[in-house]
C-alpha positions as CSV (number, residue, x, y, z in Angstrom):
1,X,-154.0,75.2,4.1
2,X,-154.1,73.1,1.2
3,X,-156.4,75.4,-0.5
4,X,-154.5,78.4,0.0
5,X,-151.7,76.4,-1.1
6,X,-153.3,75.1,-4.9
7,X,-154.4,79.0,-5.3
8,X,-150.9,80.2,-4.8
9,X,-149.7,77.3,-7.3
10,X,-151.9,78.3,-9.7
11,X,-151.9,81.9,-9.4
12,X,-148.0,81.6,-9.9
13,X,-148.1,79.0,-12.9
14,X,-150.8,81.8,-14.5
15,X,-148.2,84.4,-14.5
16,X,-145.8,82.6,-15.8
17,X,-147.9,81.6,-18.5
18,X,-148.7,85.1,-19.4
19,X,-145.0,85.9,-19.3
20,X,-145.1,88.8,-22.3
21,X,-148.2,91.1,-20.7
22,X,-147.1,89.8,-16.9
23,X,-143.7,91.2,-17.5
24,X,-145.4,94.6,-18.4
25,X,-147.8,94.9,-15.7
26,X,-144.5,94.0,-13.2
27,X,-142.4,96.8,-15.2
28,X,-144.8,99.5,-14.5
29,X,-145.4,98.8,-11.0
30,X,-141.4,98.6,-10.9
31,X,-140.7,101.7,-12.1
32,X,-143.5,103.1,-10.3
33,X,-142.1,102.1,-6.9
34,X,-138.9,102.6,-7.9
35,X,-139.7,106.3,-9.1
36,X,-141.6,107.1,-6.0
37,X,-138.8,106.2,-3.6
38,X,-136.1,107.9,-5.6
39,X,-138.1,111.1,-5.9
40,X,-139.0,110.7,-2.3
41,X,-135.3,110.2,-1.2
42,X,-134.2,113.4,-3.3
43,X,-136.9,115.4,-1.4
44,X,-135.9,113.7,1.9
45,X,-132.1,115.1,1.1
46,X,-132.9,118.4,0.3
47,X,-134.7,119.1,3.4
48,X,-132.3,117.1,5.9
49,X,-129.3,119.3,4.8
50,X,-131.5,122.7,4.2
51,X,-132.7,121.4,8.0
52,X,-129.3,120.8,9.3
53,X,-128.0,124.2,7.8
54,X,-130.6,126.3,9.1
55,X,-130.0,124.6,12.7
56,X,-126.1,125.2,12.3
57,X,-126.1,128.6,10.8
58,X,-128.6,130.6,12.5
59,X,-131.2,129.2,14.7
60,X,-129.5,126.2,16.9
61,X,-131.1,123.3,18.3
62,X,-132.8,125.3,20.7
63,X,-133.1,128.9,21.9
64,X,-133.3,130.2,25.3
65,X,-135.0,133.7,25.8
66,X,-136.7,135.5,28.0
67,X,-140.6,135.4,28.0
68,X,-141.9,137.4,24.6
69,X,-138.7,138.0,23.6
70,X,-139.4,137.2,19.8
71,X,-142.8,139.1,19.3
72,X,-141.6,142.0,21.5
73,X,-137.5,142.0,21.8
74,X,-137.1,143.8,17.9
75,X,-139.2,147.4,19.4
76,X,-136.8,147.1,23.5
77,X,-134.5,144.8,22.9
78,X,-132.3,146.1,25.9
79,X,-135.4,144.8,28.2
80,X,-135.4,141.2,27.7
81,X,-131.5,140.9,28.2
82,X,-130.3,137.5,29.9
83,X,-127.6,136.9,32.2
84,X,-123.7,136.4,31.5
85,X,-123.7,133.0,32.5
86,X,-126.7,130.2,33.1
87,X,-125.4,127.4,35.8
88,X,-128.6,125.0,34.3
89,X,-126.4,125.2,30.9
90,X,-123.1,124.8,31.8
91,X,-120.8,123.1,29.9
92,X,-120.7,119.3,30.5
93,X,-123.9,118.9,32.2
94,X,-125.4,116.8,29.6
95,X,-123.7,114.8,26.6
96,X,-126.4,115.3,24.0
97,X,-125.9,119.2,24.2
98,X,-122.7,119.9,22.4
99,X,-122.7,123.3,22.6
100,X,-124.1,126.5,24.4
101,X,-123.5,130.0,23.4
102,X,-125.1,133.5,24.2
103,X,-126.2,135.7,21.2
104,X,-126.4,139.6,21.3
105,X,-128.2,141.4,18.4
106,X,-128.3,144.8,17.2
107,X,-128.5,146.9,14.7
108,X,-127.1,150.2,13.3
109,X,-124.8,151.6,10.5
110,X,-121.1,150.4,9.3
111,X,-119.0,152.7,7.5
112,X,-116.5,153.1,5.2
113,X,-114.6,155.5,3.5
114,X,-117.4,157.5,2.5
115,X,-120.2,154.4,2.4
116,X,-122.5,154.1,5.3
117,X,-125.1,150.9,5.3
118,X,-127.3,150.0,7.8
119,X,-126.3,146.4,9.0
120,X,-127.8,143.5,11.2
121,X,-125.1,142.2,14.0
122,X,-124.6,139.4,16.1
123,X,-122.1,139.3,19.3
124,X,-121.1,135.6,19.4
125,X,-118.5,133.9,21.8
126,X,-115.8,133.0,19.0
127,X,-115.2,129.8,20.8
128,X,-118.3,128.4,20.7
129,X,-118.8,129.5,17.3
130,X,-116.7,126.8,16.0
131,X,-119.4,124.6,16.5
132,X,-121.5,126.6,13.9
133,X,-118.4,126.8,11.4
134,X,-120.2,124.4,9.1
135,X,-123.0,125.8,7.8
136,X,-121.3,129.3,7.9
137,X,-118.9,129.3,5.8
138,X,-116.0,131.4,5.4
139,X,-115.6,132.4,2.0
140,X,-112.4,134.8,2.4
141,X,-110.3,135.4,5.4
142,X,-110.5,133.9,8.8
143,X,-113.6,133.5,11.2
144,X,-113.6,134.9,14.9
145,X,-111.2,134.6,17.2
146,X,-110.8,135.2,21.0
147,X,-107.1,136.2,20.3
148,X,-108.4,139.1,17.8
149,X,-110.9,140.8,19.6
150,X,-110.9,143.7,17.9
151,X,-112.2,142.2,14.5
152,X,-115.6,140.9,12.8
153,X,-116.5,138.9,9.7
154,X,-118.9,140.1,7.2
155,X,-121.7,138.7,4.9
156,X,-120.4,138.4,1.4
157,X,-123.4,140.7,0.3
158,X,-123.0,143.5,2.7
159,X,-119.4,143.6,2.2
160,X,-120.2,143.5,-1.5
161,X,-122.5,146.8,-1.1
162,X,-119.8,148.6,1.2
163,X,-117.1,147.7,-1.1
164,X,-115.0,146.3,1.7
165,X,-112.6,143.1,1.9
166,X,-110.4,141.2,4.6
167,X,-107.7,143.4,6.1
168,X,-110.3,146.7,5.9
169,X,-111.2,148.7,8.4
170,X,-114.8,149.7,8.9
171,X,-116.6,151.8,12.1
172,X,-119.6,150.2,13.6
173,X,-122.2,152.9,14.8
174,X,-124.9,151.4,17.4
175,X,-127.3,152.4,19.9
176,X,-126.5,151.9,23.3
177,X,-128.7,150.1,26.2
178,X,-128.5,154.0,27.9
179,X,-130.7,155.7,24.6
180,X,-126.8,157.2,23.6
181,X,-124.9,156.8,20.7
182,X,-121.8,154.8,20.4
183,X,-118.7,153.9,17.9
184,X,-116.0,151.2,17.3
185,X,-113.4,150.9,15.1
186,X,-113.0,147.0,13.8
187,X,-111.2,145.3,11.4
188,X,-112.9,142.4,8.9
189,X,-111.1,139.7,9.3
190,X,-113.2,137.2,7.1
191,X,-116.2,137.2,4.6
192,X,-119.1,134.3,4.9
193,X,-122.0,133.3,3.8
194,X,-125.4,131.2,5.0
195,X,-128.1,129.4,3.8
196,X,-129.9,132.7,3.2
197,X,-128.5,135.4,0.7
198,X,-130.8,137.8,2.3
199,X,-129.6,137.5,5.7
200,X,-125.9,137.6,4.2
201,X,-126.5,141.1,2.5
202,X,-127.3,142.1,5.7
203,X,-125.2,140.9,8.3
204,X,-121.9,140.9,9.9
205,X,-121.2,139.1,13.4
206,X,-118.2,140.3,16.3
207,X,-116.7,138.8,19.8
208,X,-119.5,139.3,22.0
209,X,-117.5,141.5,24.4
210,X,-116.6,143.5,21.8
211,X,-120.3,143.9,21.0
212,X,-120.9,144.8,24.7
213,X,-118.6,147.3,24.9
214,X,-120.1,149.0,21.7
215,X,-123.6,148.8,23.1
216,X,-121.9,149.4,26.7
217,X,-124.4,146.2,28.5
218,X,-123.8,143.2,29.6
219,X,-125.5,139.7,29.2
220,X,-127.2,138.5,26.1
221,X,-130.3,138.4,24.4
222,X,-130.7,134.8,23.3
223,X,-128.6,131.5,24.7
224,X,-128.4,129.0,21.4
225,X,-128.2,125.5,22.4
226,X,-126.6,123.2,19.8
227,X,-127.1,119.9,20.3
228,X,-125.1,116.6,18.7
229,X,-128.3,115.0,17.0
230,X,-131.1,116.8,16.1
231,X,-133.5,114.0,17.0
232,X,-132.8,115.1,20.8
233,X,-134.6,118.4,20.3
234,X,-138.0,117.7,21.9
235,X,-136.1,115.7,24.8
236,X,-133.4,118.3,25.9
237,X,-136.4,121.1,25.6
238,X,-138.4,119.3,28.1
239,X,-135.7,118.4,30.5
240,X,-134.5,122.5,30.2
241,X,-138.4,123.3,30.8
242,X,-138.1,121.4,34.4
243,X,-135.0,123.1,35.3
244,X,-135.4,127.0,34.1
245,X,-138.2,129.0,35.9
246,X,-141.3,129.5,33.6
247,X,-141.4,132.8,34.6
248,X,-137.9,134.1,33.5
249,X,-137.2,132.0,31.1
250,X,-138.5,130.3,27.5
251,X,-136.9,127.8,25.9
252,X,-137.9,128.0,22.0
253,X,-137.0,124.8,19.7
254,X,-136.1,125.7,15.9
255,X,-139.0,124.2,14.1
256,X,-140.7,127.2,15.6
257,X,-138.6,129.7,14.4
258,X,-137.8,128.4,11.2
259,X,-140.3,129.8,9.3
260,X,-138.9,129.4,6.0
261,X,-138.1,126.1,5.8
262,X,-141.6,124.6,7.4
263,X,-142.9,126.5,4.5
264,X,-140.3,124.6,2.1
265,X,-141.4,121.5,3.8
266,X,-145.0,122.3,3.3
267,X,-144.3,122.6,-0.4
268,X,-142.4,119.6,-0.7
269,X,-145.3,117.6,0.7
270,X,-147.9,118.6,-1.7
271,X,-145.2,117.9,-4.8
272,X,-145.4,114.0,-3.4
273,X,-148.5,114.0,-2.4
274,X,-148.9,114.8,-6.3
275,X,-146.3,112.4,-7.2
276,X,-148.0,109.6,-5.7
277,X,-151.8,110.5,-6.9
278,X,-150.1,110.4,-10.6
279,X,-148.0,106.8,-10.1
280,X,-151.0,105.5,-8.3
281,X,-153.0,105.9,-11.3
282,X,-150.4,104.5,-13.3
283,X,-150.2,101.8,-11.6
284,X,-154.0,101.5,-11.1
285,X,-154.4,101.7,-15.1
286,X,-151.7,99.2,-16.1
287,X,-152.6,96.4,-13.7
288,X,-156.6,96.5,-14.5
289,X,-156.0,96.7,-18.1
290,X,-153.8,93.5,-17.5
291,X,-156.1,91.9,-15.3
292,X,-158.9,93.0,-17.9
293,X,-157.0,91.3,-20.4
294,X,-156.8,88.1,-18.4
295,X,-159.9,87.5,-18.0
296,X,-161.4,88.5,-21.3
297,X,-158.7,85.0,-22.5
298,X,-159.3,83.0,-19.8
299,X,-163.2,83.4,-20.2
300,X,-164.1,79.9,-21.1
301,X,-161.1,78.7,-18.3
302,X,-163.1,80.4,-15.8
303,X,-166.1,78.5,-17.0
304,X,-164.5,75.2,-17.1
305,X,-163.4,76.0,-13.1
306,X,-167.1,77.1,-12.1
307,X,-168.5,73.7,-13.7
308,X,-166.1,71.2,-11.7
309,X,-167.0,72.6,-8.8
310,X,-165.0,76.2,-8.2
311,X,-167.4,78.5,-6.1
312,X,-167.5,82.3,-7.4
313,X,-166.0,83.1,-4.4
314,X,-163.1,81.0,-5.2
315,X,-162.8,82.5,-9.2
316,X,-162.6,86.2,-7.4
317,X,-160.3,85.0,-5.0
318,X,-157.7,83.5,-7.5
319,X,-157.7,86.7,-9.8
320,X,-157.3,89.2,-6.9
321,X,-154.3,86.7,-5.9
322,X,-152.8,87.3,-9.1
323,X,-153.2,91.2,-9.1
324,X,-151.6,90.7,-5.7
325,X,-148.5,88.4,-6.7
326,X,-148.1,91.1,-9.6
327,X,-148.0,94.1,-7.0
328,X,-145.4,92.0,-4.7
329,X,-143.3,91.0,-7.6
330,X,-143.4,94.5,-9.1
331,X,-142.5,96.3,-5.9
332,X,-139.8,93.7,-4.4
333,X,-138.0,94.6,-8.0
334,X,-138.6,98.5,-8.1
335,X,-137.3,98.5,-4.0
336,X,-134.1,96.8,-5.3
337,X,-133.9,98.8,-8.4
338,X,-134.1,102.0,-6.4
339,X,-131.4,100.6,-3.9
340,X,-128.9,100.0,-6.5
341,X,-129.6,104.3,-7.9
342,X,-130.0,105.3,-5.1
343,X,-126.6,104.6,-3.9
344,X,-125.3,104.7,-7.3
345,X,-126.1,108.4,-7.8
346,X,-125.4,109.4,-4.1
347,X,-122.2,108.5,-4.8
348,X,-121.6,110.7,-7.5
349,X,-123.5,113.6,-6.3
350,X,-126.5,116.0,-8.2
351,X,-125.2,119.3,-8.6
352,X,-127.7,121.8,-8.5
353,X,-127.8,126.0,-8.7
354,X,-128.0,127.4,-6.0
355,X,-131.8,127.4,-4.5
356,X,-134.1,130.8,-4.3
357,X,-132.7,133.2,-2.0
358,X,-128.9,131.0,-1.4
359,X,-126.0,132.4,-3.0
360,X,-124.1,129.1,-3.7
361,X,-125.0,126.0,-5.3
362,X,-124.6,121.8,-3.7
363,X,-124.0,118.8,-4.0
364,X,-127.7,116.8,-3.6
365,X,-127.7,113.3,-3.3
366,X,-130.7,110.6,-2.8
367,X,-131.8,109.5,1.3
368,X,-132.5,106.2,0.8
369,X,-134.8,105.4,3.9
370,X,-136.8,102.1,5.1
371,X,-139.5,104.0,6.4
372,X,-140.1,105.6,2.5
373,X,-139.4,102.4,1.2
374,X,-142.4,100.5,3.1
375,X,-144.9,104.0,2.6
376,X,-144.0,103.3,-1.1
377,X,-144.6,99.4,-1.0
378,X,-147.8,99.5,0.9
379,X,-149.0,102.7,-1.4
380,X,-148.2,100.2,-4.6
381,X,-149.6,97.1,-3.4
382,X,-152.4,98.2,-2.0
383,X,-153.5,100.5,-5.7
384,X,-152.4,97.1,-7.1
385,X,-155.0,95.3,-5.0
386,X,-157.8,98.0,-6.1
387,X,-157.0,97.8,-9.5
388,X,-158.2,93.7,-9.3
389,X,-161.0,94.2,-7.5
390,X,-163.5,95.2,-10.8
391,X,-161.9,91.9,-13.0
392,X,-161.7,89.8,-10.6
393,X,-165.5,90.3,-9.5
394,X,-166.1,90.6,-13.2
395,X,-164.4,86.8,-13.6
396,X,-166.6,85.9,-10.3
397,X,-170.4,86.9,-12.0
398,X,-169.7,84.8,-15.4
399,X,-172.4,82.2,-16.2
400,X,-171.3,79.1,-16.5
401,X,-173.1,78.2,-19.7
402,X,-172.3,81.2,-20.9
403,X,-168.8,80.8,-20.8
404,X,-168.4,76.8,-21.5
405,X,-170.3,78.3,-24.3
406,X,-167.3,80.7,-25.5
407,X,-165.0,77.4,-26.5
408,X,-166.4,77.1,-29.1
C-alpha cells in the first residue's frame, strides 16, 4: 500500500510538473471523449424519435396476424382475415398495453372529378386512433371521427396528385371479399402526413366499418397493439404468445417489420464505429507522443531511479501510471464538458431538413446517456493505456550507465 501510494504521489507531482504538454495531452483526450459522446447522443436521438414514430404511425408495438399473413396476405388478403373482437386483448387486461386496434387494408382507385389514382387504405377504429395521433399528424382538417363516418383523411401527397382538399368529395372504388366490384362516396375531412413521404403519396385511412361496408366483410386483417413503453415489447409478445393459439394466430413485434429503420440503424453503427476508430487514434497519437516526450527529458531521471534501487518493473509501472492519470483526468473533463452541451444544445434544439424520403423537417436534440458515457470512458482510457505501453517499456530497458551518463 505504501508503494502504490509513493507511485501515485509521484506520478501526480510529474504531471504537474509538466503542466504546458500535460495540459495538451488532457485537452485531446477531452475533446475526444467529449466528441464521441456528443456525436453518439445525436445518433442516439435520431433513432429514438425515427424509432418511436415509426412505432406510432404505422407499425405499433406489436402486430397480431394470422399465420403468413405478411409474406402471403398482399396476393388473398380476404383469407387471412381475423375476428371482430379478441377476448385475450381486451381493453384493460394489462396496464402496459395502452392501446389495441384492428387494421383492414386494401387497395384500389379514388376519384375525382375526372382524376382517378390508385391508393393504399387503411380501415382504423377512429377511437383508438387517437393514440397514434402523434406521429400522424394532421396537417389540414380534422382526423377520424366515430361521429363522421362517412369521411376519410388523406396523405398530403396523394391528395396533392388528385388535386383534392378538406371539405371534397372523392369515390373510393375497391374490390370486394366476394371477387365483385364495389363504390363509396366519402368526404376528406383532413390531410396528414408520416414519417415516410412515400407511404403519404399513397395513402388515405377511413372508419373501419366504413371500410367494411365498401369491401362488404367483416373482421380485420391485422390487430396493432400499442403499448405505453416501448421497452415492454419483448415481454407483452411473450405473455400474448402463451395466451393466443400458435396455430391461428402470430404475434409480430415491430423491429421485425421495420425494415427501413434497422437499415438506418445499421448505418448509424458503422458511422460510430468510424467515429471511434478515428478519435482512438487521436487519442492514441497525442498521448504516446506526450509520453514519448517524457521520457526522452526524464532520461537521466530514469537513470538516477534505476541506480537507488528502482526495479525496471517499477520505471514501467510509474510511466504507464501517468499515461493512465492522463486518460482519467482527460475523460472525467470531456464527460463533464459534454454534460454541460449536451443539455445546453438540447435545450435549444438542432433544426434539421427534413431526412430522405420525410416530407417535413425537426427539431433534433442530443440523448445524453450513462450507458454511452461509460462505452466512451472505457474506449478512451483504455487507447490511453495502449498508447503508454511502448514509452513506458521504452523507460523500463534504459541502461543505467547509459543514462547517469546523459547528465552530463
Amino acid at each position: 500500500m505504501n508503494s502504490f501510494l509513493l507511485d501515485c504521489k509521484l506520478v501526480f507531482r510529474t504531471v504537474i510538473r509538466q503542466g504546458r504538454r500535460s495540459s495538451i495531452a488532457i485537452g485531446a483526450i477531452g475533446f475526444g471523449v467529449a466528441a464521441l459522446i456528443l456525436a453518439n447522443g445525436f445518433i442516439d436521438s435520431i433513432l429514438l424519435d425515427f424509432r418511436e414514430d415509426t412505432i406510432a404511425s404505422q407499425l405499433g408495438h406489436l402486430q397480431i396476424v394470422r399465420p403468413g399473413y405478411h409474406n402471403e396476405g398482399k396476393a388473398n388478403p380476404y383469407a387471412f382475415l381475423l375476428p371482430d373482437t379478441i377476448p385475450e386483448l381486451e381493453a384493460g387486461t394489462d396496464r402496459r398495453i395502452k392501446v389495441t386496434v384492428p387494421r383492414l387494408s386494401f387497395s384500389g382507385l379514388i376519384s375525382h372529378g375526372e382524376s382517378t389514382l390508385s391508393f393504399i387504405g387503411e380501415g382504423d377504429d377512429p377511437q383508438g386512433q387517437e393514440a397514434f395521433i402523434k406521429a400522424v399528424q394532421i396537417s389540414a382538417g380534422h382526423g377520424l371521427s366515430v361521429d363522421d363516418p362517412r369521411s376519410i383523411i388523406v396523405g398530403e401527397g396523394l391528395a396533392r396528385s388528385l388535386g383534392v382538399g378538406v371539405g371534397d368529395r372523392v369515390v373510393l372504388i375497391a374490390t370486394t371479399a366476394s371477387r365483385g366490384t364495389n363504390a363509396v362516396e366519402v368526404t376528406v375531412r383532413g390531410l396528414f402526413s408520416t414519417v415516410s413521404k412515400a407511404y403519404d403519396d399513397l395513402a388515405l385511412r377511413m372508419p373501419i366499418n366504413t371500410a367494411r361496408r365498401l369491401l362488404r366483410t367483416q373482421g380485420a386483417h391485422v390487430w396493432v397493439v400499442l403499448l405505453n413503453n416501448t421497452a415492454y415489447t419483448n415481454t407483452i409478445l411473450s405473455d400474448l404468445g402463451a395466451k393466443l393459439p400458435k396455430d391461428e394466430f402470430q404475434i409480430v413485434p415491430w423491429y421485425e417489420l421495420a425494415d427501413f429503420y434497422n437499415k438506418t440503424v445499421a448505418l448509424f453503427t458503422k458511422q460510430v464505429n468510424g467515429i471511434r476508430l478515428i478519435i482512438a487514434v487521436i487519442i492514441l497519437l497525442s498521448v504516446s507522443n506526450t509520453m514519448t516526450m517524457s521520457v526522452m527529458e526524464r532520461i537521466g531521471e530514469i537513470g538516477t531511479a534505476m541506480a537507488l534501487g528502482v526495479k525496471r518493473i517499477g520505471i514501467l509501472r510509474l510511466f504507464l501510471s501517468e499515461g493512465l492519470l492522463l486518460g482519467c483526468v482527460g475523460s472525467l473533463l470531456g464527460l463533464v464538458v459534454a454534460k454541460f452541451l449536451a443539455d445546453l444544445i438540447s435545450s435549444i434544439g438542432i433544426p434539421m431538413p427534413p431526412p430522405p424520403g420525410t416530407a417535413h423537417g425537426y427539431t433534433a436534440e442530443i440523448l445524453f446517456s450513462w450507458n454511452t458515457a461509460l462505452e466512451s470512458l472505457v474506449l478512451v482510457i483504455t487507447t490511453t493505456l495502449i498508447a503508454s505501453i511502448y514509452p513506458a517499456w521504452r523507460a523500463s530497458r534504459m541502461q543505467v550507465v547509459d543514462s547517469l551518463r546523459h547528465n552530463r
